[in-house]
N, CA, C and O atoms as CSV, one atom per row, in Angstrom:
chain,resi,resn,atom,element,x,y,z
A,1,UNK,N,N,24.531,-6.693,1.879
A,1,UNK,CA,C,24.170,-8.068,2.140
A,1,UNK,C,C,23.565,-8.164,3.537
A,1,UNK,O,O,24.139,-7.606,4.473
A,2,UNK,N,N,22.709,-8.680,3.679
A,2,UNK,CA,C,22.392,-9.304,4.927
A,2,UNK,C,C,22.563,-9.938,5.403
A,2,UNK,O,O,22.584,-11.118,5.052
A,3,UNK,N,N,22.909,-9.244,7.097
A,3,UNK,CA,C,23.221,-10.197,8.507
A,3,UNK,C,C,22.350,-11.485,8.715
A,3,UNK,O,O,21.160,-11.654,8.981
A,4,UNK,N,N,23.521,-12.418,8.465
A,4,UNK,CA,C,22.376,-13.824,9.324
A,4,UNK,C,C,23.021,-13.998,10.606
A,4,UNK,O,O,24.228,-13.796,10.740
A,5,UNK,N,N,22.502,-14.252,11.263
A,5,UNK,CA,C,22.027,-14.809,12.830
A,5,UNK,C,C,21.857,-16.148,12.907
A,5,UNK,O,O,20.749,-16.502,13.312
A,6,UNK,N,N,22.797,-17.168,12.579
A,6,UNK,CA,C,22.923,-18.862,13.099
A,6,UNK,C,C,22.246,-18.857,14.536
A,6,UNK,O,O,21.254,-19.552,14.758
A,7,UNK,N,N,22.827,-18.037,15.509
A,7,UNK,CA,C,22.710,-18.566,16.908
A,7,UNK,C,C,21.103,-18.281,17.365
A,7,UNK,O,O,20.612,-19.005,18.231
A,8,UNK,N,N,20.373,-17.290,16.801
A,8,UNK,CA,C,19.089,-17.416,17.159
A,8,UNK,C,C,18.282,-18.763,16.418
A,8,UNK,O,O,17.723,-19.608,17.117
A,9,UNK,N,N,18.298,-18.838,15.001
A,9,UNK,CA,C,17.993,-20.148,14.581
A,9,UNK,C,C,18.007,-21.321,15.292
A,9,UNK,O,O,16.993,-22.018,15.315
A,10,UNK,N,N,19.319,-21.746,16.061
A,10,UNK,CA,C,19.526,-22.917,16.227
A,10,UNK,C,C,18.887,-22.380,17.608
A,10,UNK,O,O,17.790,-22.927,17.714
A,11,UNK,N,N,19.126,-21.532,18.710
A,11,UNK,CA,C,18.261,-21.261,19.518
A,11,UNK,C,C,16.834,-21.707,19.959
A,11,UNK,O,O,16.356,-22.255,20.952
A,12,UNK,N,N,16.258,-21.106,18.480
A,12,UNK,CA,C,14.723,-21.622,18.185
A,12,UNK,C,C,14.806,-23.176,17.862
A,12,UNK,O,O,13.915,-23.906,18.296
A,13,UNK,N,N,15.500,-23.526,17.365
A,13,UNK,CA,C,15.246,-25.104,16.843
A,13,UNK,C,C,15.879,-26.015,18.493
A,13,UNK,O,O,15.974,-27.239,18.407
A,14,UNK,N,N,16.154,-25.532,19.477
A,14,UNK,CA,C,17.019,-26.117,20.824
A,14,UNK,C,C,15.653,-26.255,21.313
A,14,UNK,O,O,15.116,-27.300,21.681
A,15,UNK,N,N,15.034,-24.812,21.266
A,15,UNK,CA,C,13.790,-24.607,22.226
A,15,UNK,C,C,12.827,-25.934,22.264
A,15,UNK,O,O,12.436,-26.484,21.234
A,16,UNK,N,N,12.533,-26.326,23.438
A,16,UNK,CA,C,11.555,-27.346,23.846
A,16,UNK,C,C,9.730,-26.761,23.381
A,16,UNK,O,O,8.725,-27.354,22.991
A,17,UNK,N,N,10.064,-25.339,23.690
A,17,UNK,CA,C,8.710,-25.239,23.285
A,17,UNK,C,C,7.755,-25.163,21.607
A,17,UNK,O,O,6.580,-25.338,21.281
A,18,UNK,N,N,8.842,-24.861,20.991
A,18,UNK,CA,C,8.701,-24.947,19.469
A,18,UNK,C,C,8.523,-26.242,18.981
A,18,UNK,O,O,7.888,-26.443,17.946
A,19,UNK,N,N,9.058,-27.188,19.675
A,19,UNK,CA,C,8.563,-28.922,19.343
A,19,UNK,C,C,7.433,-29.178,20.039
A,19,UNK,O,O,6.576,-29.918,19.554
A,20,UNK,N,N,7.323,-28.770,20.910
A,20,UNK,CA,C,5.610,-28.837,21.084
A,20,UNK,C,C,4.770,-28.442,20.445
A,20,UNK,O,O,3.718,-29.015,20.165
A,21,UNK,N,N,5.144,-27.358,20.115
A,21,UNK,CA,C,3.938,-26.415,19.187
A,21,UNK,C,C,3.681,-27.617,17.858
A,21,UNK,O,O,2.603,-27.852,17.313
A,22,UNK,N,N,5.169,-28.332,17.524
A,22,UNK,CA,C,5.032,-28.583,16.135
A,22,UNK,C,C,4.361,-30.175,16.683
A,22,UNK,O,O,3.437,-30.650,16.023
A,23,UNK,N,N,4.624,-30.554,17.295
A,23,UNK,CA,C,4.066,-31.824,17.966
A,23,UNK,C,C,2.781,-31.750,18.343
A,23,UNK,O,O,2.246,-32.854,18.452
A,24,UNK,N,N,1.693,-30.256,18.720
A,24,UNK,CA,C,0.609,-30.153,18.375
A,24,UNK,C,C,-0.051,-29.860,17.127
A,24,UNK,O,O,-1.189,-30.317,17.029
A,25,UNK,N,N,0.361,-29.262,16.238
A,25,UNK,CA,C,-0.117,-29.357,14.985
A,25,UNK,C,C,0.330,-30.982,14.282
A,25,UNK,O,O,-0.622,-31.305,13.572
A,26,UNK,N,N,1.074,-31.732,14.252
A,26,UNK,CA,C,1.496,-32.996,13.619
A,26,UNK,C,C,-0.137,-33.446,14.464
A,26,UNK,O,O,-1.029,-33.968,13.794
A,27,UNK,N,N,-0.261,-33.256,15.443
A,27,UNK,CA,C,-1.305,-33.979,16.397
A,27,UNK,C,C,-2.924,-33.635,15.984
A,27,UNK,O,O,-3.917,-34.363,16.006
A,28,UNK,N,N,-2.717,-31.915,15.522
A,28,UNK,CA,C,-3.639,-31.825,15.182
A,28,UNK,C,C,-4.478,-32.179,13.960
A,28,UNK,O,O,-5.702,-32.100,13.853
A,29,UNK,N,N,-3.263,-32.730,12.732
A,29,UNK,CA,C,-3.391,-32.337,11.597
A,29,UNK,C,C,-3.794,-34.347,11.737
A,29,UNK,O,O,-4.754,-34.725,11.065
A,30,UNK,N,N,-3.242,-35.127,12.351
A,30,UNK,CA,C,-3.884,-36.697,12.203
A,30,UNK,C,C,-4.876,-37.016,13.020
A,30,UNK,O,O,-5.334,-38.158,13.029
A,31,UNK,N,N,-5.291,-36.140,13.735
A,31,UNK,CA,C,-6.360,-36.582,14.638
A,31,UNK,C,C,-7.935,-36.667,13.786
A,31,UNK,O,O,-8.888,-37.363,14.137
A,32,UNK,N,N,-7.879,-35.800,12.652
A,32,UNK,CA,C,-9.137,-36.037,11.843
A,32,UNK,C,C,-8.839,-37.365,10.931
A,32,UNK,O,O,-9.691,-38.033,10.346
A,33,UNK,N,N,-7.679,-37.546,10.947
A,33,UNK,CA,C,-7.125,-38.441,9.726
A,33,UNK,C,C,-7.680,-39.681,10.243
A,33,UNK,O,O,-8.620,-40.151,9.603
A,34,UNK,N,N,-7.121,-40.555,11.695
A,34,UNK,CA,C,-7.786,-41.243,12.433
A,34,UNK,C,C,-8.953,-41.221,12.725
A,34,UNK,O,O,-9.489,-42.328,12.772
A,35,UNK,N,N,-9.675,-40.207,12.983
A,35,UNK,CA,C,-11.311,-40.052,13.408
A,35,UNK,C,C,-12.191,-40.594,11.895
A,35,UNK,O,O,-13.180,-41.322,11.798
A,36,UNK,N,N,-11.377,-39.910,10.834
A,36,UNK,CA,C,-12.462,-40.397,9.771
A,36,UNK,C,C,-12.321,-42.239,9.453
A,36,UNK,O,O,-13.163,-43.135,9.393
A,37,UNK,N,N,-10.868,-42.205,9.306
A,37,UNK,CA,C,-10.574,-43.859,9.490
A,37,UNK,C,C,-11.332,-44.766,10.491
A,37,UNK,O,O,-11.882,-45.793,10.093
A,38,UNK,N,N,-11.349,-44.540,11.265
A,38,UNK,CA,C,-12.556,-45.504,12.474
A,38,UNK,C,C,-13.599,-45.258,12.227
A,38,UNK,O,O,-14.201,-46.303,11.982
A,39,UNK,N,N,-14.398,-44.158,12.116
A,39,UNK,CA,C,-15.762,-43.172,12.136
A,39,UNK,C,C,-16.606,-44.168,10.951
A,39,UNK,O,O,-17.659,-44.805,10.924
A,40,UNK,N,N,-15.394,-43.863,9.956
A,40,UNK,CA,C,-16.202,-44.306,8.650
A,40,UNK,C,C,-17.001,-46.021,8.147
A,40,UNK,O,O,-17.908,-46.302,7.363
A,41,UNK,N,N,-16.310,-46.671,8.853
A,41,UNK,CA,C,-16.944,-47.716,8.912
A,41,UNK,C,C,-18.477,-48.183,9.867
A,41,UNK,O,O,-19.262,-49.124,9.749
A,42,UNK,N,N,-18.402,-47.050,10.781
A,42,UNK,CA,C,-20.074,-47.523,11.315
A,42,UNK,C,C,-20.881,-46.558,11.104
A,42,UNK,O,O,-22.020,-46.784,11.511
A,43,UNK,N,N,-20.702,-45.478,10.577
A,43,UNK,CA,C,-21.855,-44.385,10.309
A,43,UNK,C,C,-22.242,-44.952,9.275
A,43,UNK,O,O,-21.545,-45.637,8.526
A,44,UNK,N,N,-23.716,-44.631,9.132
A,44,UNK,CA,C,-24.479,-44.966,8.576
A,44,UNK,C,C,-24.637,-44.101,6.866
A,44,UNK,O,O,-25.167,-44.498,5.828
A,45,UNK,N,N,-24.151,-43.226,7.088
A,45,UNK,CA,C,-23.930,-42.117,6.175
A,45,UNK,C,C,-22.694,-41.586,5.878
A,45,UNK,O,O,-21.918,-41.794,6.811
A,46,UNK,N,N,-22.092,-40.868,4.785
A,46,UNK,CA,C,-20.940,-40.298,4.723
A,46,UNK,C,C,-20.665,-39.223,5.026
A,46,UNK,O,O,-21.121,-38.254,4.418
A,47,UNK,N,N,-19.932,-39.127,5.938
A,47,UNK,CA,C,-19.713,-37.634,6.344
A,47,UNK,C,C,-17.977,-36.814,5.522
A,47,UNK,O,O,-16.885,-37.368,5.649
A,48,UNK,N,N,-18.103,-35.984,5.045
A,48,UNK,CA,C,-16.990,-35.280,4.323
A,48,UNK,C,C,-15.755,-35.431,5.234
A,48,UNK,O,O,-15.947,-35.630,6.434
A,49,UNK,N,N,-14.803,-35.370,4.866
A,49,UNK,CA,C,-13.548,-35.391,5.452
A,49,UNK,C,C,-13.241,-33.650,5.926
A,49,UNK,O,O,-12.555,-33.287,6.881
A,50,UNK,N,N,-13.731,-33.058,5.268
A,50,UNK,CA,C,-13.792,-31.645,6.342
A,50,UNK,C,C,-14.343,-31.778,7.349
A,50,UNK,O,O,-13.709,-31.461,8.355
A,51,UNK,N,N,-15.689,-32.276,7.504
A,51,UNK,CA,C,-16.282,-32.248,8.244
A,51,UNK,C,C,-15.425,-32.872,9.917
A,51,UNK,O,O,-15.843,-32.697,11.062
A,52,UNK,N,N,-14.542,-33.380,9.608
A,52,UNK,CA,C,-13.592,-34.263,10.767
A,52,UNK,C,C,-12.356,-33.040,11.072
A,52,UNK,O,O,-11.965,-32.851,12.224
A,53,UNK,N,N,-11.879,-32.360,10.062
A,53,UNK,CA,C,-10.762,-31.477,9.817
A,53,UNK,C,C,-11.941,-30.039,11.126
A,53,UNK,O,O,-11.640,-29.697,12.270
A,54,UNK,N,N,-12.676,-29.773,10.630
A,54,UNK,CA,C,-13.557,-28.845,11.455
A,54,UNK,C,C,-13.931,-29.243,12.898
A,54,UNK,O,O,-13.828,-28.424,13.811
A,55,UNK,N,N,-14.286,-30.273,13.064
A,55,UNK,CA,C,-14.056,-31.116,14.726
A,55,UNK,C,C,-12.991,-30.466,15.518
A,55,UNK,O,O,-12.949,-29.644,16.434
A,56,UNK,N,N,-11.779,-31.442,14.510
A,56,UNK,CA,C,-10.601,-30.879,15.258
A,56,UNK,C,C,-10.349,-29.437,15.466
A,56,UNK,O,O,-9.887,-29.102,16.556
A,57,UNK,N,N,-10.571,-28.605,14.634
A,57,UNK,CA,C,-10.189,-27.004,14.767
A,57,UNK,C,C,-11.462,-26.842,15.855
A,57,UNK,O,O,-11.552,-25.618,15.766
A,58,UNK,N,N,-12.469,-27.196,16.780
A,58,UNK,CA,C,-13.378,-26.818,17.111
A,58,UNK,C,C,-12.901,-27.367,18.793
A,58,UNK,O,O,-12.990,-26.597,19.750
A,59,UNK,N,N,-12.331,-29.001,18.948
A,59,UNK,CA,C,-11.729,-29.060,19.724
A,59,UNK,C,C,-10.748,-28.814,20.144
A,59,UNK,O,O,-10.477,-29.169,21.292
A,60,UNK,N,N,-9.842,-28.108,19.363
A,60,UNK,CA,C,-8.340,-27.435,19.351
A,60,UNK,C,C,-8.830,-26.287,20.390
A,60,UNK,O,O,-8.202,-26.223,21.447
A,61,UNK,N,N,-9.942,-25.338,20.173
A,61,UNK,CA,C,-10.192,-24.164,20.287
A,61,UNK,C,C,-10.891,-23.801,21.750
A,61,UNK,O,O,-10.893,-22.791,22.453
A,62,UNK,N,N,-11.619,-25.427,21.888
A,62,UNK,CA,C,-12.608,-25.468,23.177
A,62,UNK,C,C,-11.512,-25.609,24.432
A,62,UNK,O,O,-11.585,-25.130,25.563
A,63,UNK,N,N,-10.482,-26.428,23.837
A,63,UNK,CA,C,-9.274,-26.826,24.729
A,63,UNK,C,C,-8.021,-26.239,25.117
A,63,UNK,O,O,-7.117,-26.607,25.868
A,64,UNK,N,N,-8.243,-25.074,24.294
A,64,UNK,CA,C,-7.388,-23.925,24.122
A,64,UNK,C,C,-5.818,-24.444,23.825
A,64,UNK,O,O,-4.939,-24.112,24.619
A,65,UNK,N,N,-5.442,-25.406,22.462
A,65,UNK,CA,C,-4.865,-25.499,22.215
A,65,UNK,C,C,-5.007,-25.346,21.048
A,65,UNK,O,O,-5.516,-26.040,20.168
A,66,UNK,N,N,-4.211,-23.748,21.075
A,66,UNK,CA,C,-4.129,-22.986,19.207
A,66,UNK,C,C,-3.967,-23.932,18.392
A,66,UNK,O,O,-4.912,-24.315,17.702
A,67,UNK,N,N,-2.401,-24.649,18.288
A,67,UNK,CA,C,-1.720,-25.482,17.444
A,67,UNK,C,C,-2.289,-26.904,16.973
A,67,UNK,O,O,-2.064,-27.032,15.770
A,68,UNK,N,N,-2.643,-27.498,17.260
A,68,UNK,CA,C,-4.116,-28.351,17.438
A,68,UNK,C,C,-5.141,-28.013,16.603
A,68,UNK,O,O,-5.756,-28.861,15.957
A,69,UNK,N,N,-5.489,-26.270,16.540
A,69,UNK,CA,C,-6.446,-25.917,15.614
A,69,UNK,C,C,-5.757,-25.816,14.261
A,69,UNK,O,O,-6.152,-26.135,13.139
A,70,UNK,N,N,-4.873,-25.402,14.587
A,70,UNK,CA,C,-3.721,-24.732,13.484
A,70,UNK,C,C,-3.671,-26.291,12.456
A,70,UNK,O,O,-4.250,-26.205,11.372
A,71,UNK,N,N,-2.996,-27.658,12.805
A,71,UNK,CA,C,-2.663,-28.588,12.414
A,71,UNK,C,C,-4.517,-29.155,11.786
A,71,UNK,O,O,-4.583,-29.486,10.603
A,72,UNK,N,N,-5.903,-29.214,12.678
A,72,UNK,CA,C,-6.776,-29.804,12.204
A,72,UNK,C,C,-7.024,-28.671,10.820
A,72,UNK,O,O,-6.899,-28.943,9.626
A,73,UNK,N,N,-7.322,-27.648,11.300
A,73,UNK,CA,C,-7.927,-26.523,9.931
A,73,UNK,C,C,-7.059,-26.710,8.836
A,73,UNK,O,O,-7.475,-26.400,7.719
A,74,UNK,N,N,-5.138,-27.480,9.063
A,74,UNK,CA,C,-4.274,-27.979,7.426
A,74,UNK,C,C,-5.265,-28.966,6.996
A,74,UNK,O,O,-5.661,-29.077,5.836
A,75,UNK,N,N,-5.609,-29.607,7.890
A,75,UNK,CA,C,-6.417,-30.904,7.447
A,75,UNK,C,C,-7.410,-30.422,6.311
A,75,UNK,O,O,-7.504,-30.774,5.135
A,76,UNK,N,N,-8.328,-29.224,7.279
A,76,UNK,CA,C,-9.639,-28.986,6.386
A,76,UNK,C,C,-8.877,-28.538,4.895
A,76,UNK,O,O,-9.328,-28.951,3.827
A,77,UNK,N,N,-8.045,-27.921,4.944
A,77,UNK,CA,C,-7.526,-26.938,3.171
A,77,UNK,C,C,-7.042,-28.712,2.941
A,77,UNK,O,O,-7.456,-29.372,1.987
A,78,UNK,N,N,-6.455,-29.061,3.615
A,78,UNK,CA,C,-5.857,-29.825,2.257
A,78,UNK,C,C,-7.159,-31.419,1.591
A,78,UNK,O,O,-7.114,-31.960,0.486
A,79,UNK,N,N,-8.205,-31.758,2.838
A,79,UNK,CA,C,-9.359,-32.186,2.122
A,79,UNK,C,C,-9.950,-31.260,0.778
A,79,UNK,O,O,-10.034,-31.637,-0.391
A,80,UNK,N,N,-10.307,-29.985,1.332
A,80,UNK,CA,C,-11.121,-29.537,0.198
A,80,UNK,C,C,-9.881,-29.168,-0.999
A,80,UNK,O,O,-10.124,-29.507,-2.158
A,81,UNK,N,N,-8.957,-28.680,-0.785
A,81,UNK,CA,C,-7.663,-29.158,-2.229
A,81,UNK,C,C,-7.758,-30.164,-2.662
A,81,UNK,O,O,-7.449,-30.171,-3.854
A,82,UNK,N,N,-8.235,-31.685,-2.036
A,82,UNK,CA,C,-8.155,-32.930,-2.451
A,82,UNK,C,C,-9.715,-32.811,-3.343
A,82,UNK,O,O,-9.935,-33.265,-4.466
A,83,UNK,N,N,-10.563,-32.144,-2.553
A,83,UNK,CA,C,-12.116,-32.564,-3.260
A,83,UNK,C,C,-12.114,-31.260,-4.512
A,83,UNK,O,O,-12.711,-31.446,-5.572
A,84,UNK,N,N,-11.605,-30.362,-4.318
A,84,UNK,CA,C,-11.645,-29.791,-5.610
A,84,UNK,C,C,-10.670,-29.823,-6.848
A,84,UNK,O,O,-10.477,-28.946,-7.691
A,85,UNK,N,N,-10.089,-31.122,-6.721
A,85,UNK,CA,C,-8.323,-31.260,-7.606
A,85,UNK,C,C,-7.426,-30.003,-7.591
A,85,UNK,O,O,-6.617,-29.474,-8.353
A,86,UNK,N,N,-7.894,-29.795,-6.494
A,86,UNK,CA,C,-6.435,-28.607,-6.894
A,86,UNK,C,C,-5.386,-29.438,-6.534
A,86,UNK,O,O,-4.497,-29.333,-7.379
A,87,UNK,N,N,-5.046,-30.354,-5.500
A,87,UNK,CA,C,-3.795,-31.341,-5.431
A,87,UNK,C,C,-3.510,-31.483,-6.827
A,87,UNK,O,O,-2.578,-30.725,-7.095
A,88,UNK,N,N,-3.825,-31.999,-7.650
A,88,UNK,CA,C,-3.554,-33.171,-8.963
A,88,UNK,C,C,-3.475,-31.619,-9.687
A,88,UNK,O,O,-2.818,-31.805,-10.712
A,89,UNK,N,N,-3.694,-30.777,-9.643
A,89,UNK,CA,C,-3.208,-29.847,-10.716
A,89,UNK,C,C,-2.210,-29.775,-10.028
A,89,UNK,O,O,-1.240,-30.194,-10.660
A,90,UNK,N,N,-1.931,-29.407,-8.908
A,90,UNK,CA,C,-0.510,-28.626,-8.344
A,90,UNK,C,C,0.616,-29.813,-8.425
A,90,UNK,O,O,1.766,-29.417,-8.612
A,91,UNK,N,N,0.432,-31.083,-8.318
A,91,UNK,CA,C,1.139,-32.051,-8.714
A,91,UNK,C,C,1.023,-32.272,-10.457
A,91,UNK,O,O,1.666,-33.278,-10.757
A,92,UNK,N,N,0.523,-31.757,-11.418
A,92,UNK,CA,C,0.911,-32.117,-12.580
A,92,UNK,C,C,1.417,-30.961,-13.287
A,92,UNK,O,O,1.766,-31.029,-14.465
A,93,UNK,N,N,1.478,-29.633,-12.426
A,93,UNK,CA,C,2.074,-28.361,-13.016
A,93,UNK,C,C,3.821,-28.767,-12.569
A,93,UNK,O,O,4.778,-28.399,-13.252
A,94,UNK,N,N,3.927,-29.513,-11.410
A,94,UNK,CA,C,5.507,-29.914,-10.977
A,94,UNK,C,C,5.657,-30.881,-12.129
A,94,UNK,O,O,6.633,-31.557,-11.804
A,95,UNK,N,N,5.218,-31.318,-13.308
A,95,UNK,CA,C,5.583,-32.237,-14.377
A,95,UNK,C,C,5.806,-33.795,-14.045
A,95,UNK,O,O,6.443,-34.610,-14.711
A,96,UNK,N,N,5.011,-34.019,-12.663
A,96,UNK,CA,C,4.793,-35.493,-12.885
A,96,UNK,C,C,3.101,-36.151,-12.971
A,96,UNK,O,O,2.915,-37.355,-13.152
């Protein structure tokens, strides 16, 4: 059987810096979410919701904040999952 280790776990979950990390990806992953929400009402044209998900991974990267890229690029997979139904399959293979 295998050794578990509680005290490093909770260790990692104490750590201040691991909530940042996750507090930059949460950050990274709504910052396209917001950009397309405002954006979209005065452009003149439609721009893809990747296209906002790719911003962010581009300013994540210029700013040298990995996690930021990490959270915008969930954005980009889970737009193009949304534009190619793979969501709605993967939600109707769970049987609802």
């Amino acid at each position: 059987m295998a050794s578990m280790n509680f005290g490093d776990a909770f260790q990692t979950l104490a750590d201040d810096e691991t909530w940042m990390d996750a507090a930059e990806v949460a950050a990274g992953y709504a910052g396209p979410m917001v950009g397309a929400n405002v954006l979209e009402g005065s452009m003149p044209f439609d721009v893809p919701n990747e296209a906002y998900g790719l911003v962010g991974v581009a300013a994540g990267e210029y700013g040298g904040r990995r996690m930021v890229s990490v959270g915008s690029g969930l954005y980009t997979i889970d737009a193009l999952a949304q534009r190619a139904g793979l969501k709605r399959k993967v939600t109707q293979v769970g049987g609802n």
